[in-house]
Each structure stands twice: as structure tokens, then as C-alpha cells.
GUBA-258186 format. One record per residue: x, y, z of N, C-alpha, C in turn. Coordinates in steps of 0.05 Angstrom, whole numbers, plus 5000, padded with zeros to 4 digits. Each point is the difference from the previous one (the first is absolute). Layout:
BEGIN
XYZXYZXYZ ...
***
This chain:
BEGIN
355606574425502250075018501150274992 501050115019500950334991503249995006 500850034976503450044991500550265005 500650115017500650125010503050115011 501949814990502949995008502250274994 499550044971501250184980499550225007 497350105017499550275007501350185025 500350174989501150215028499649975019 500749935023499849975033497750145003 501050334997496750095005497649964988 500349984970496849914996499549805012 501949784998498949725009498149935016 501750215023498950105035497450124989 499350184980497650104997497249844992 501549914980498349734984499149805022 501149835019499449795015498450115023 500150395005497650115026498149944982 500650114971496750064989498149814992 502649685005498049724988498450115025 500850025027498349895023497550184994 501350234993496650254998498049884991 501949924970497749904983498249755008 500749875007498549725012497650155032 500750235000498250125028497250024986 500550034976497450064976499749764978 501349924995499649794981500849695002 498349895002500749685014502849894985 501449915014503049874991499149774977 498449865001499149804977499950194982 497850204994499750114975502450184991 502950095011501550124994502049784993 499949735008501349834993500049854970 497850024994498149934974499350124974 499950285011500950124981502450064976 499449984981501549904976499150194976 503750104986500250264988499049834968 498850154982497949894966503749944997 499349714978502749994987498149884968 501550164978499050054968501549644995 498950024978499049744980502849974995 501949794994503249904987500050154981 503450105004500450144975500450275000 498350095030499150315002502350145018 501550285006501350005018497850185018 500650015030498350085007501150265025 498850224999500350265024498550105015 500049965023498350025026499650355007 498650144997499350304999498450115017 501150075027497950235012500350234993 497250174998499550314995499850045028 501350215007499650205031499850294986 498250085024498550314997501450145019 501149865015500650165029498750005024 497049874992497849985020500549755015 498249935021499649805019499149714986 499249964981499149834988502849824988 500550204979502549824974502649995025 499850265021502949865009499549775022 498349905009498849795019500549724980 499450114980500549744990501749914979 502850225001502049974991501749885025 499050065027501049905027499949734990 496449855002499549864999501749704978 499350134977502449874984502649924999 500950195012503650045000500649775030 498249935012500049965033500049584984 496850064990500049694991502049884979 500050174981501849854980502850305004 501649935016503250164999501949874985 499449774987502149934976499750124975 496450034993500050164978500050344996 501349934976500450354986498750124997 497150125013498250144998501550244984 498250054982500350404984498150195009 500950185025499350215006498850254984 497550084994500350144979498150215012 500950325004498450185001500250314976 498250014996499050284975499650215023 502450214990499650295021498850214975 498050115021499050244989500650255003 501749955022502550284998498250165020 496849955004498750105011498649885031 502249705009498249885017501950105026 497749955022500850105025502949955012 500250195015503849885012500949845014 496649945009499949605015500849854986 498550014974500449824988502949834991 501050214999502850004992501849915019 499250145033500949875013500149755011 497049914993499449735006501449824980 499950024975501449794990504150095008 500650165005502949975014500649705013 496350115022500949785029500049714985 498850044978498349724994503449914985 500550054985502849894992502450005021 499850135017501950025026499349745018 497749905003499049865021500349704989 499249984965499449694995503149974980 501350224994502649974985499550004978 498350134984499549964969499750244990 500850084972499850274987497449994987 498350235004498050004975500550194983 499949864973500150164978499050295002 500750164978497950315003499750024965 497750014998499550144978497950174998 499950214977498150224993499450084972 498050164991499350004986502250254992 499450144968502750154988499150315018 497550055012499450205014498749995027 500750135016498049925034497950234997 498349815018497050174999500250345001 501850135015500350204997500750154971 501849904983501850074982497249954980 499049805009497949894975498150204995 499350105025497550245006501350294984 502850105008500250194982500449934976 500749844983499749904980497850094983 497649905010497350024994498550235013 501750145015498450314995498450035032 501149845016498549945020497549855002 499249894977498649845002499249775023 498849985022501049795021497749814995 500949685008499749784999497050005020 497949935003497750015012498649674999 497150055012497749824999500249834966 499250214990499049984964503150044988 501850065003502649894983501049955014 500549635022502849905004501850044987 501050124988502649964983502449895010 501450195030500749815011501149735003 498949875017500749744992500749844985 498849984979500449874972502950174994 500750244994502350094995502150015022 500049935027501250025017501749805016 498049694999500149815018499849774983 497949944983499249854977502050004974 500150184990502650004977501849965007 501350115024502749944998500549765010 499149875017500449725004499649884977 498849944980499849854982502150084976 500050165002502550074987501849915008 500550045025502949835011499649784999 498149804997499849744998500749924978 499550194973501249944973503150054997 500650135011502550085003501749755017 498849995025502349815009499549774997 497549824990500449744991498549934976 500849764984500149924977496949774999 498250254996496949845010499849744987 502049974973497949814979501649745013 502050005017500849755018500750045033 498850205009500150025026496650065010 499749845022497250045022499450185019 499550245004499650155017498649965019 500049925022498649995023498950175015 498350235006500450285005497550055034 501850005018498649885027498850235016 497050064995499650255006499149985029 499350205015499150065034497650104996 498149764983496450145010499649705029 499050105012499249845025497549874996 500449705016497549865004496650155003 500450245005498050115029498950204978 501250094976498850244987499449954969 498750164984498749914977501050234981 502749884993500150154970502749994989 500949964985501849924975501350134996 503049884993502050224991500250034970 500450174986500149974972502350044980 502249824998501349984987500649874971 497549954999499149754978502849764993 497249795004502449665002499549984961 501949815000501349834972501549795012 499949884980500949795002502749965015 501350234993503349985011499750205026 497950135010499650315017497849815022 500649905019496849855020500050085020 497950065005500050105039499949765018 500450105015499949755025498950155028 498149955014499350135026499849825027 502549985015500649915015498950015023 498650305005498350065021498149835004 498749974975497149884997501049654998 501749894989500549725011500349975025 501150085011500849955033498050155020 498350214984497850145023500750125009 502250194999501350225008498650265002 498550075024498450315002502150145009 498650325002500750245011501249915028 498449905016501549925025501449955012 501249844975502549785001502050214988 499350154974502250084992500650185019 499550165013500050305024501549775024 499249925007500949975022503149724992 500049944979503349894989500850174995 500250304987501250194998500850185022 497949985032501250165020503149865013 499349804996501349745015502849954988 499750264973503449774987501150334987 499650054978500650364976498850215023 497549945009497550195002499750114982 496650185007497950094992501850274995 498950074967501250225000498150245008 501550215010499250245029497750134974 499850044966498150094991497749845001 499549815020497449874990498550105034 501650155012498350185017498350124991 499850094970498350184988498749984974 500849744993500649914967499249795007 497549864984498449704999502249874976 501450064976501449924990503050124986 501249894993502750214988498650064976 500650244993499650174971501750215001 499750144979501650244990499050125028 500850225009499250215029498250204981 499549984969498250234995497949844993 499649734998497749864991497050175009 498650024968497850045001497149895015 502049755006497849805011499750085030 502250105014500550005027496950145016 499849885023497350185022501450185009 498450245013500550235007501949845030 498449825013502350005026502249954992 500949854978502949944987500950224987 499850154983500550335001500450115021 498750105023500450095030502749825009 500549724998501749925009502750064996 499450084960502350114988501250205017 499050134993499750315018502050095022 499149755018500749985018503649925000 499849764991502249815007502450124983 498750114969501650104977498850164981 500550225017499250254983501550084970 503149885002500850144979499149784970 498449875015498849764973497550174995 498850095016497050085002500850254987 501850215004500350174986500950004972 501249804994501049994969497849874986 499149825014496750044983497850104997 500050235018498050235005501350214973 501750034996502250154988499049904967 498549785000498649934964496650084999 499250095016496950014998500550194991 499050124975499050284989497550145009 500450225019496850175006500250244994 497850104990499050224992501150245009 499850314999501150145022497449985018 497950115001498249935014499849705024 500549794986500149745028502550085007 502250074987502649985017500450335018 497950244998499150165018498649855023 498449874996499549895025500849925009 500749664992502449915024502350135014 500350335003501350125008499550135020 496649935009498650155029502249855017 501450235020501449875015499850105030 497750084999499950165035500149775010 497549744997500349785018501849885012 502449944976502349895003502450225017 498150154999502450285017499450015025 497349975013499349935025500449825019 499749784978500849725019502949954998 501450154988503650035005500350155018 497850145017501750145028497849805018 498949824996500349845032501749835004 501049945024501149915014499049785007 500749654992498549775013502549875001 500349845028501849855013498449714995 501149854988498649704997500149945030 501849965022499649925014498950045036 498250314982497850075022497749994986 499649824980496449964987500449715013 497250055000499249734999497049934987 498849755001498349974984496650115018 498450194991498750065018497249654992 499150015025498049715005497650084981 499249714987499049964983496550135011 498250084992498050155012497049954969 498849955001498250064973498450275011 500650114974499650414991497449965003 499349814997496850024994497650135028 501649865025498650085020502350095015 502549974998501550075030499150225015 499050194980499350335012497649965012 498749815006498649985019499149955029 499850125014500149925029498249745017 498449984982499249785007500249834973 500349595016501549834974496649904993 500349984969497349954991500449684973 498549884998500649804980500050154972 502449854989500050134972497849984971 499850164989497950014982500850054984 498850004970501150034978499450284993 502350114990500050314997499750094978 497650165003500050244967500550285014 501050064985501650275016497850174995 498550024982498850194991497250035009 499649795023496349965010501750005025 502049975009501449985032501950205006 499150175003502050245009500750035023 500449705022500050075025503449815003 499649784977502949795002500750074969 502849945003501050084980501149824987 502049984972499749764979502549945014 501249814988503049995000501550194997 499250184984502150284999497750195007 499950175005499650305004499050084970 498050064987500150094970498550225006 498950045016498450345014502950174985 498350234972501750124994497650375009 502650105008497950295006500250164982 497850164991497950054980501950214977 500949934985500950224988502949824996 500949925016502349854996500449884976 502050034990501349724978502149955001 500649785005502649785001499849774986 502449865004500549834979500849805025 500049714997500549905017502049694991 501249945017501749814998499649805015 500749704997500049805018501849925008 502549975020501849865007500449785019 500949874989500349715028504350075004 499249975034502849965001500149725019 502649854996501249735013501350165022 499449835026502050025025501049635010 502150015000500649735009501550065033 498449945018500350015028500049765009 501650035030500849855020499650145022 498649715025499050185027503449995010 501749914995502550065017501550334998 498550104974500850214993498850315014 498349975022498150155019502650055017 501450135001501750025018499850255014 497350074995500050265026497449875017 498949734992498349945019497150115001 498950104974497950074999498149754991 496850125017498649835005499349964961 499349734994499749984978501250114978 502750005003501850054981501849784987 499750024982502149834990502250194973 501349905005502850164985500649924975 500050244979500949894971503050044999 500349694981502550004987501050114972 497350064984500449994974497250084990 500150334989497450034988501050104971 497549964984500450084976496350114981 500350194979498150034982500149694986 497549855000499349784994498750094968 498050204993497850054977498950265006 498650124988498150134995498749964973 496750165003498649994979497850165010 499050264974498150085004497149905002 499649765008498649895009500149815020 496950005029501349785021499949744986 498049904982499749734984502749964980 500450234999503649894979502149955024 500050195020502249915018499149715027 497549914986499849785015501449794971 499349974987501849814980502650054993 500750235004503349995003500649795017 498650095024501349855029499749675003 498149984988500249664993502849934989 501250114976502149934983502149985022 500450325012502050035017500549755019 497450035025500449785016500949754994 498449914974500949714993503349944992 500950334990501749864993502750115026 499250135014501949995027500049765020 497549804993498549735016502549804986 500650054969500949834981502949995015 500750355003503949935012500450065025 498949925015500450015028503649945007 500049834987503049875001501450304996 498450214991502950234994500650085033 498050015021500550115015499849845030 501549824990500349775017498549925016 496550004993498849945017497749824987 498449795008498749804987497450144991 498449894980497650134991497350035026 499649875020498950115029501250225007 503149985010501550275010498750204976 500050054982499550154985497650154998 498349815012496950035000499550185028 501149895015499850125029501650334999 503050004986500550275007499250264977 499749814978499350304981497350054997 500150255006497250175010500450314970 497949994996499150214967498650185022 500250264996498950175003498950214976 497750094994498150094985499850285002 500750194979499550245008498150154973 498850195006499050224979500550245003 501450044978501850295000497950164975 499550245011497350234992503450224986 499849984976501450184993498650304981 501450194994499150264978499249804971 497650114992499749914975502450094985 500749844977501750084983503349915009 500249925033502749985008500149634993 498649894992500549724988499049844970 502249794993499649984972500149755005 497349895005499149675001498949834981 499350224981498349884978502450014973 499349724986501650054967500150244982 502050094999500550174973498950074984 498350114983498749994970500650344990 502850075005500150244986503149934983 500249844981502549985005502349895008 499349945026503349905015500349744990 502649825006500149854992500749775034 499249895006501449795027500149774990 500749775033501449864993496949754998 498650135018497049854998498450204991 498249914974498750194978496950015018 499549815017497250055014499950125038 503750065001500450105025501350324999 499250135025502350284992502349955008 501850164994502650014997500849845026 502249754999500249895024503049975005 501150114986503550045008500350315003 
***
């Protein structure tokens, strides 16, 4: 039964929409049945969620706070001084919405402070450091600090989901135990996204961000960098602002005619539209012929997917870009034949290669398939309006720096070039 009496009018009101959400995803028996670890006589015992700020730990700090509202859950998040401004904002909503404070703690330095410290040294592939000093210590530390392990039970209720394979690491003892609630009750990605549109929401960085992390994480894909970029430059700039380059790479990245050219056109979003899908391969042909498999180099009459005919003497450097358009035919409002109207375009990836920017695009798609819920439309709607468009941009040798470093510099990915 949910005691519910003692709580604020408004959570109350919040808590009793979000039973209904929750039951839209998770059968009412198994939320009924569910039952919080209680330690051996003798023991006192404290119920502990960790939240990141991400979609996961706060779904199922919802989740918790919704089933059991009599108990004292301990809110507990480790700031790195360095995580996104979602993040921050999201846990606001999250204590605004269910009525509960979460703790804050940090380590004696934030990732930034830590980095000059150490000379700029930054956190990579081959030294996490990081974590362990950031997210890992200090929670455990605060666990020594605020309870009395050798007669208290830690319960510590993490957000890995039914649906995915891999472990949080806080290491258990006897008095320190995990518990994964996702995975008793079968709780996927599905369920959590779409209980989160329905009650807090989805926070607006997972437009571009598969999970919460620091905004300079090493780990991040180039479309999640681009996203940075985009949404929050002055994050993207303060961690562009730690890569050490050479004078030589940091002469380069200074070719700026390109960026000087395409600042005097003029594009109105809402006189493009998406031109009709066509395969390069033959459209230039006047008569329609069955398709064949193409070697560019024995067929000089159809052409590949891209154009790679380079003329003789030429050298360029070339780039791959995919861009996202998310369109609607309601949006054709001048009535052109086969038009349909964008609402929302964006740089999705690039990669100097078409085989690298076809595996970007796997990641991307899947995981714009994953939050459909950001943009209020179901994973079909999603399928139907977002359309990738493919380009190859032929630039001056020397005006791009696609390949890793090895003079020196220092970034934030040791096998990528400079990506802030």
C-alpha cells in the first residue's frame, strides 16, 4: 500500500500520475511484489540511490520514491564540477518533482582543478583516472563518513537495466550491497524513456548524448561532440581550451577561408527543402537501366556513390558528412511538387572515410530510434520523417586535421585529432 498522506499536495499529485505511467510499462503485480533487501537482526539498515543525472538512476529514483514513499531513500550524487548543465538541471527537476533532496558530494578537486594540478595531464583510454578519483572515491568515502559500517547495512540501488550487459563498480561488503531493481522487475530502455517523457522528462542533452558524463568525456563520438558544439559551445570551448597543440597543428586549424565563405551565404530554413531521393549511380542517365554492381574504375560511364573522378594534377583532401533533416509534408507550404518541409536540421557526423561515416550512422540512428520520446513522436514517426543526407566535401590539402596527432600535442582522445 502507498502511504502517501504526509507528502506535499504536489508531489502527492505527482507520485499517484507516475504510479499510472509506471504500470503503462510494468505489470501492477510485479510492482506490487516487489520488496526492498532487509539485513540479518541486529543490523540498522539505509536505503541508497546513486544518481548521475542521467535517464537511468533518475527513472529509478522516480521509480522508488513512487513504490515505497514512506521510505527514506539517500539521494546521493558525486559532482565533477565538470558535468553538463543538464545535468544539473535535471536533478533540480528531479527533487522539485518527487520532493526529495539529493545529497552532493565531491572529491577535494574537480576534474578541471585536478588537470592543472597535474600539469595538464588529461584523463584518456589508457589512464581512467577519472572516475575512480571522481565518482568512485568520493561516494565511498561518504559512505564511511556518514554511516557506521560495522552496524549499519548499506543497500546501494543502482540504474543498470534489464536489457543491457554491464556492471556498476562500487565494490559490495558485507555492510556496502548492490541491489538492481531494473533487472528484478525487467525494466528496459523502453520503459525507462518513455516513464520519464510521461512524468520529469527526458533530459534535452540526450538529443545528442547516449549517456550523462562529464561534457569533455574522452569516451564521447564525434556526433556527441558536434552536438556539444552545437547546443553548448561554452562547454565545448572550455574543453577545447585543455588540448595542448603544437604551433604547427594549432597553425592549421586556423585555415579559415572556408569558414569565411560559408559565413556570407545566406540560407532561410524555411525555403529548403529536402531535394528527392535519386541513386547517383544512374540518375544522369537518360535512359533507366537495371542496376549493376559498380567498379568505378572498369565503368567510366556510371558513377559510384560519390563522384571520386579526381582531375589530374589535383590534390585534395576529402571529408565525409552525414547531415539529419527531420521533416513534415504539412510543412510544404509553398506547394511544391514533392516537397516536403524541414523542421529541424542538424550536422549528425563526419569521417574521413565513407566506411567510417557509415558506422557512425548506425550509432547515431539507433540511438535517435532509442529517444524518439524527445521529439514527441513514436519510433515509426521517427522512421518515416528523419531523412540523413550524405555529402563529400573535396577540400585544399593541408586545410584538414583528421588524422591523430603524433607530434606532440596532447588531446582528449590519444587515437583521435583534436576534437574540442
Amino acid at each position: 500500500m502507498m502511504l502517501i498522506q504526509t507528502i506535499e499536495p504536489d508531489v502527492r499529485n505527482n507520485l499517484l500520475q507516475a504510479r499510472s505511467v509506471i504500470e503503462q510499462y510494468v505489470d501492477a503485480e510485479v510492482l506490487n511484489n516487489y520488496q526492498l533487501r532487509k539485513p540479518d537482526a541486529n543490523k540498522d539498515v539505509k536505503y541508497v540511490v546513486p544518481i548521475s543525472g542521467g535517464s537511468d538512476s533518475s527513472c529509478l529514483a522516480l521509480v522508488l520514491r513512487v513504490l515505497f514513499p514512506d521510505i527514506p531513500f539517500i539521494y546521493i550524487f558525486a559532482d565533477t564540477l565538470a558535468d553538463g548543465k543538464e545535468v544539473y538541471a535535471n536533478l533540480a527537476t528531479l527533487e522539485s518533482y518527487l520532493g526529495i533532496e539529493i545529497h552532493r558530494t565531491q572529491a577535494p578537486l574537480g576534474l578541471f582543478q585536478y588537470i592543472d594540478k597535474h600539469n595538464g595531464y588529461l584523463p584518456s583510454q589508457r589512464n581512467r583516472y577519472c572516475t575512480p578519483y571522481l565518482k568512485i572515491k568520493p561516494i565511498k568515502d561518504w559512505f564511511n563518513k556518514s554511516f557506521d559500517l560495522t552496524t549499519t547495512v548499506v543497500y546501494q540501488h543502482v540504474g543498470i537495466r534489464h536489457d543491457e550487459d554491464r556492471w556498476g563498480d562500487l565494490g559490495q561488503t558485507d555492510s556496502i550491497q548492490q541491489v538492481l531493481p531494473y533487472v528484478d522487475m525487467k525494466i528496459g530502455r523502453e520503459a525507462v524513456y518513455g516513464i520519464l517523457s510521461q512524468t520529469i522528462g527526458i533530459s534535452s542533452s540526450y538529443r545528442w548524448n547516449s549517456r550523462s558524463s562529464c561534457f569533455c568525456c574522452f569516451f564521447k563520438r564525434r556526433s556527441e561532440k558536434i552536438g556539444l558544439l552545437i547546443h553548448s559551445p561554452e562547454e565545448f570551448n572550455q574543453a577545447a581550451s585543455y588540448e595542448k597543440l603544437t604551433d604547427d597543428a594549432q597553425a592549421q586549424l586556423e585555415f579559415t577561408h572556408i569558414r569565411d565563405s560559408i559565413e556570407k551565404v545566406s540560407l532561410k530554413h524555411h525555403h529548403y527543402f529536402v531535394p528527392k531521393a535519386v541513386d547517383v549511380r544512374s540518375a544522369h542517365l537518360r535512359h533507366s537501366m537495371p542496376l549493376k554492381p559498380v567498379r568505378h574504375k572498369k565503368d567510366r560511364h556510371t558513377l559510384d556513390l560519390f563522384d571520386d573522378v579526381i582531375t589530374e594534377g589535383e590534390e585534395v583532401e576529402e571529408i565525409y558528412a552525414a547531415v539529419s533533416f527531420f521533416v513534415h509534408p504539412l510543412l510544404n507550404l509553398f506547394g511544391k511538387v514533392d516537397g516536403t518541409g524541414v523542421w529541424w536540421q542538424e550536422l549528425a557526423c563526419y569521417s574521413p572515410t565513407l566506411q567510417g561515416l557509415k558506422q557512425s550512422l548506425l550509432y547515431y540512428f539507433e540511438h535517435k530510434l532509442g529517444t524518439s520520446e524527445l521529439y514527441g513522436i513514436s519510433k515509426s514517426e521517427l522512421k518515416e520523417r528523419l531523412k540523413i543526407g550524405l555529402f563529400q566535401i573535396k577540400l585544399p590539402v593541408g586545410s584538414t586535421m583528421m588524422k591523430a596527432l603524433k607530434d606532440g600535442s596532447y588531446c582528449w582522445s590519444s587515437d583521435l585529432p583534436p576534437a574540442f
